[in-house]
N, C-alpha and C positions, 0 to 999 in steps of 0.2 A: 136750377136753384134747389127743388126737392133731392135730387143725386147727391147734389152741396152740403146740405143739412143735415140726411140720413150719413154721410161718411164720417162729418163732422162729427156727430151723436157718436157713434162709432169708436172714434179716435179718443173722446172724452172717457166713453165706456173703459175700454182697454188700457188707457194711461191710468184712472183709478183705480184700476182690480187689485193691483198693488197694495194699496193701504190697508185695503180690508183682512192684508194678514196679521197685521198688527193688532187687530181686535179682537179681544178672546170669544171662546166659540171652544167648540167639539175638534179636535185633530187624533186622529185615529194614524198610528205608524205600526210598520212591522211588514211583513209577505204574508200573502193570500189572495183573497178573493171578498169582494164589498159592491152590493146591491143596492143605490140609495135612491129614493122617490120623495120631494119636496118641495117647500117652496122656501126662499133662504138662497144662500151663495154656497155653492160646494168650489173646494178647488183642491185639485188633485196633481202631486208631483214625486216623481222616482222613476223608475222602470218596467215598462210592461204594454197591456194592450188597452182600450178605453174604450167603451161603445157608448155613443151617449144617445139619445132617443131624442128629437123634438116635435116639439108641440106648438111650434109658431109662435111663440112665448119666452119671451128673456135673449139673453146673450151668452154667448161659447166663443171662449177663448183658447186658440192651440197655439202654444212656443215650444222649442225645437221640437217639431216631432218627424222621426225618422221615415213612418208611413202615416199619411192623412186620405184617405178616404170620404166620401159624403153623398149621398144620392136623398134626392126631396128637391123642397125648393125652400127658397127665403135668400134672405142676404148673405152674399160671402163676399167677404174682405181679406186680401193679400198686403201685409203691411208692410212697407218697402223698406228694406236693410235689416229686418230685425226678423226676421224665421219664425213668424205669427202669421195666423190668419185667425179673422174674426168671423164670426157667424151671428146674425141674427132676428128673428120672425122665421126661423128656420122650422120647415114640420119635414123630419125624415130622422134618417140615421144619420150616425157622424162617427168612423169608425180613427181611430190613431193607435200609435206604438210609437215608443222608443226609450233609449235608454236613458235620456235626461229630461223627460218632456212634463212640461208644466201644462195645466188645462183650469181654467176658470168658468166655472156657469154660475150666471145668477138668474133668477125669475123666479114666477109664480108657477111652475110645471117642468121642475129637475128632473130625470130622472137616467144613471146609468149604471154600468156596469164595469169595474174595474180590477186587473187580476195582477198584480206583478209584487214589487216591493216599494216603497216609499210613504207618503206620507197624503191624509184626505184631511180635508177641514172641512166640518162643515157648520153652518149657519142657520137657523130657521127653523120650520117646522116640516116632519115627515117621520119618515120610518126608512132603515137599514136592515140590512142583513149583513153580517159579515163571518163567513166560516161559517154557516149554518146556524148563528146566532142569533136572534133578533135585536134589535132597539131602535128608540124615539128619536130624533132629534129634538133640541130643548132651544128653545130661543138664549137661555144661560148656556148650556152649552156643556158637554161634558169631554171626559178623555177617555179612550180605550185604544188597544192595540189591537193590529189586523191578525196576526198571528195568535191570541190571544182571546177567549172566551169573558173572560174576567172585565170589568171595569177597574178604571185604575185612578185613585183618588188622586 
């Protein structure tokens, strides 16, 4: 019955992570490298490699990713026909790559590391780095580009 209820949870998770892009918030596009530590929804999509860190806290979403890696423990979910896996109470690393690969984390203890090209969104409250640059995340939420030092109204 508990295996029942945490998949369930799970399934609910993953089926929602979707809408939350339609919400505005911070999306950061362009090629580099973005360091983010928070607590909020980040979700990350384009091409390249993702290291995410957990903390037994929240949920991690990976769709198609070409290399999925994971060592720790917590929950992992293999989603049947759709090239996902869900993760979550996960405390370890969570390493991915690929060229079209979407990744969702939401909780109270984000934190990863992401180097390729495409596009980060993020939600909430914390702190980034990206290209050696610093800033906040804002619950409003702001815009910049990865390749790009500048804020962009």
């Amino acid at each position: 019955m508990m295996k029942r209820t945490t998949l369930l949870l799970a399934a609910v998770v993953a089926l929602s992570l979707p809408l939350a892009l339609t919400a505005s918030a911070e999306e950061i596009s362009g090629t580099g490298t973005i360091w983010a530590k928070g607590a909020g929804l980040a979700v990350l999509r384009g091409h390249g490699e993702i290291e995410i860190e957990g903390h037994g806290v929240g949920v991690v979403w990976v769709k198609d990713a070409e290399m999925l890696e994971a060592s720790g423990r917590g929950h992992k979910w293999e989603v049947p026909s759709s090239n996902a896996t869900v993760f979550w109470g996960w405390s370890g690393t969570i390493h991915t790559s690929g060229d079209r690969i979407t990744v969702w984390i939401t909780g109270g203890m984000i934190e990863f590391t992401a180097s390729g090209t495409g596009k980060v969104y993020l939600r909430g409250r914390g702190r980034y780095k990206v290209n050696g640059h610093e800033g906040l995340w804002s619950p409003g939420g702001e815009v910049l580009r990865l390749d790009a030092a500048q804020q962009t109204p």
